[in-house]
Every structure is written in C-alpha cells, then in structure tokens.
C-alpha positions as CSV (number, residue, x, y, z in Angstrom):
1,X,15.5,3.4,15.2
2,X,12.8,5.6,13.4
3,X,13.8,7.7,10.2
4,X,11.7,10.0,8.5
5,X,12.4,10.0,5.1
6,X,12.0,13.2,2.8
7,X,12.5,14.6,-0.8
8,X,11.5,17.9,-3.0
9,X,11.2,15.2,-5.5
10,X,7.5,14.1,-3.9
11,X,4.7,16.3,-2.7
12,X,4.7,17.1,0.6
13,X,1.7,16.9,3.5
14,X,1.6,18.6,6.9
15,X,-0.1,15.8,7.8
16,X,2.2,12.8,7.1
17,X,5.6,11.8,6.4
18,X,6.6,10.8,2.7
19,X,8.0,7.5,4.2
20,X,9.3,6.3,7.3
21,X,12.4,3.9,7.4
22,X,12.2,1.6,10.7
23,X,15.3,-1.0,10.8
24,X,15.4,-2.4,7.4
25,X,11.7,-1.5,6.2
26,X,10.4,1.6,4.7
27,X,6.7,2.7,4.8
28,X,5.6,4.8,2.2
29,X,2.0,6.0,2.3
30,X,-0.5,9.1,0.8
31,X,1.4,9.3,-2.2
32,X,-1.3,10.5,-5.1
33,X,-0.7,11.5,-8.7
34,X,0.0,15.5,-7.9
35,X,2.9,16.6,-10.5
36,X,5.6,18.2,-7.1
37,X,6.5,20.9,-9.7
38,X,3.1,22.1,-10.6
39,X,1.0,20.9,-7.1
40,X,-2.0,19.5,-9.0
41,X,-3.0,16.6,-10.7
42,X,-0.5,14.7,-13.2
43,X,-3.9,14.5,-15.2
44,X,-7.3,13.4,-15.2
45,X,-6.8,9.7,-15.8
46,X,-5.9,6.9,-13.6
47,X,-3.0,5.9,-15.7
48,X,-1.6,9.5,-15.4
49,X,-2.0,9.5,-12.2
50,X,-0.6,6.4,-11.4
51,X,2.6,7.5,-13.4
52,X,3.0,10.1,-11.2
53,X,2.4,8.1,-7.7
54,X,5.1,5.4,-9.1
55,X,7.7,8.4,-10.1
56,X,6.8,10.1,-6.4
57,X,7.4,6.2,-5.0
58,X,10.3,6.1,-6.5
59,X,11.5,9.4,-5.1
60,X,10.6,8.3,-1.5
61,X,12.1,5.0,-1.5
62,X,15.2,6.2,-3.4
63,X,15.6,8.7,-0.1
64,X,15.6,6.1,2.3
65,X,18.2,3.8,0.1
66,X,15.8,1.4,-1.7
67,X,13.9,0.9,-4.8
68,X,10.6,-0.4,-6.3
69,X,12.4,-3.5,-6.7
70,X,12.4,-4.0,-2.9
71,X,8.7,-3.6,-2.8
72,X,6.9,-6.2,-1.4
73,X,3.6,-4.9,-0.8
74,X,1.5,-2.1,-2.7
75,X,-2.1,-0.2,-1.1
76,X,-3.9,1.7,-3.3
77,X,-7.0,3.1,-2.6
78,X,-9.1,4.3,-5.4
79,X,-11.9,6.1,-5.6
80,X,-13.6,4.4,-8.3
81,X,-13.7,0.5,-8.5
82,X,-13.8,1.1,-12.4
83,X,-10.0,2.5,-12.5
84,X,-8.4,-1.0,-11.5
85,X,-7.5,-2.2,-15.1
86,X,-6.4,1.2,-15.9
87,X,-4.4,1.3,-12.8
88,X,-3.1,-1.7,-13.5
89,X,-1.6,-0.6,-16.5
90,X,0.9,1.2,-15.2
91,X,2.0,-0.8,-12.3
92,X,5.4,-1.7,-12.6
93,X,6.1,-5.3,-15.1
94,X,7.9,-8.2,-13.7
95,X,7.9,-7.9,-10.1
96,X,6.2,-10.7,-9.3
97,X,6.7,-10.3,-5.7
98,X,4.8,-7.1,-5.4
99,X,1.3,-8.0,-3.8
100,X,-1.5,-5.4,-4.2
101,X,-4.1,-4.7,-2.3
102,X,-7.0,-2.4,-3.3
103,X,-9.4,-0.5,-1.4
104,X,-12.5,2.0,-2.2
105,X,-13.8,4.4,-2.1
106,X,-10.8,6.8,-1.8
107,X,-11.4,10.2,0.9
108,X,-7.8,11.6,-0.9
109,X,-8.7,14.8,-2.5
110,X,-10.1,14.8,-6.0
111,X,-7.5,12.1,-7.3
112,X,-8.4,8.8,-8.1
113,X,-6.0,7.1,-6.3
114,X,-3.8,7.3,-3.2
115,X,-0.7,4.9,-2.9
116,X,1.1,3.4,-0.1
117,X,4.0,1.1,-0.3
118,X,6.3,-1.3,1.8
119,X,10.0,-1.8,1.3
C-alpha cells in the first residue's frame, strides 16, 4: 500500500510529494534548504542550508513514523562539487549506517543542494 506522507513543518512542491511511505520504507526526496516559515533560503551557505534540509528531513520522516536514525541511504545533489566538506559538516554524527551518495551539478533552484533520503 502507497502513502503519501505530508507536513506544514517542510516546504511543499506541486510537483512532488514530501515522502512517500510504501510497506515499511519511506522515500523522501527534493528536500532543499528553504526556511517553510519564511519560503526562501535558510542562508547562503551549504552548512545552512543543510541545517535546514536535515530539520525538513526530520519533519517528513517523523510524518510517516520514523527518524534519521532509520536512515539508510542519503542523495544529495549539489550544485557545486566545492560544498562537500561543508555539507558534510552538518550531516548527522554517529550513524554509521547512513551511506551518501553525491551528485552534481544540482538543476534545484538557486540552492546549493537538494536532499533525498531513504527510511
């Protein structure tokens, strides 16, 4: 059975669904840095940015009953190879069983990176 998962907490596309639950995995995809309450850009840097995507992650997964600790697989595309470390920064410590896998050049807006998760 197919769920579509929402929440105010995350922005919102016409395009997409925040996440999508299907039996016991949830897909989580376009999630970039916008602040929901304001609708632009947590900042201009990659580490705000990814702040932002995680909290929006959070909100998703937290919607369809799960957490970043049940994460198993992270996508980020990024529209500058240079952001990496500073991406990495931010990404969550200690969950060793989170596997990332990053793309460029990123067609999402102006932000520097556009997140997608698996749960």
């Amino acid at each position: 059975m197919r769920q579509v998962l929402r929440t105010d907490a995350a922005p919102t596309s016409p395009l997409y669904s925040q996440g999508v639950r299907v039996g016991s995995q949830i897909r989580v995809s376009g999630l970039v840095g916008v602040d929901v309450t304001s609708g632009r850009l947590a900042g201009p840097s990659i580490q705000e940015q990814t702040r932002q995507a995680l909290t929006s992650c959070r909100a998703v997964l937290s919607a369809g009953g799960a957490s970043l600790d049940d994460v198993v697989e992270v996508g980020v595309l990024l529209a500058d190879p240079d952001d990496f470390a500073g991406m990495n920064e931010d990404m969550p410590r200690g969950s060793p069983s989170i596997r990332r896998a990053v793309t460029w050049p990123s067609s999402a807006r102006s932000s520097r990176a556009s997140w997608c998760r698996s749960a």
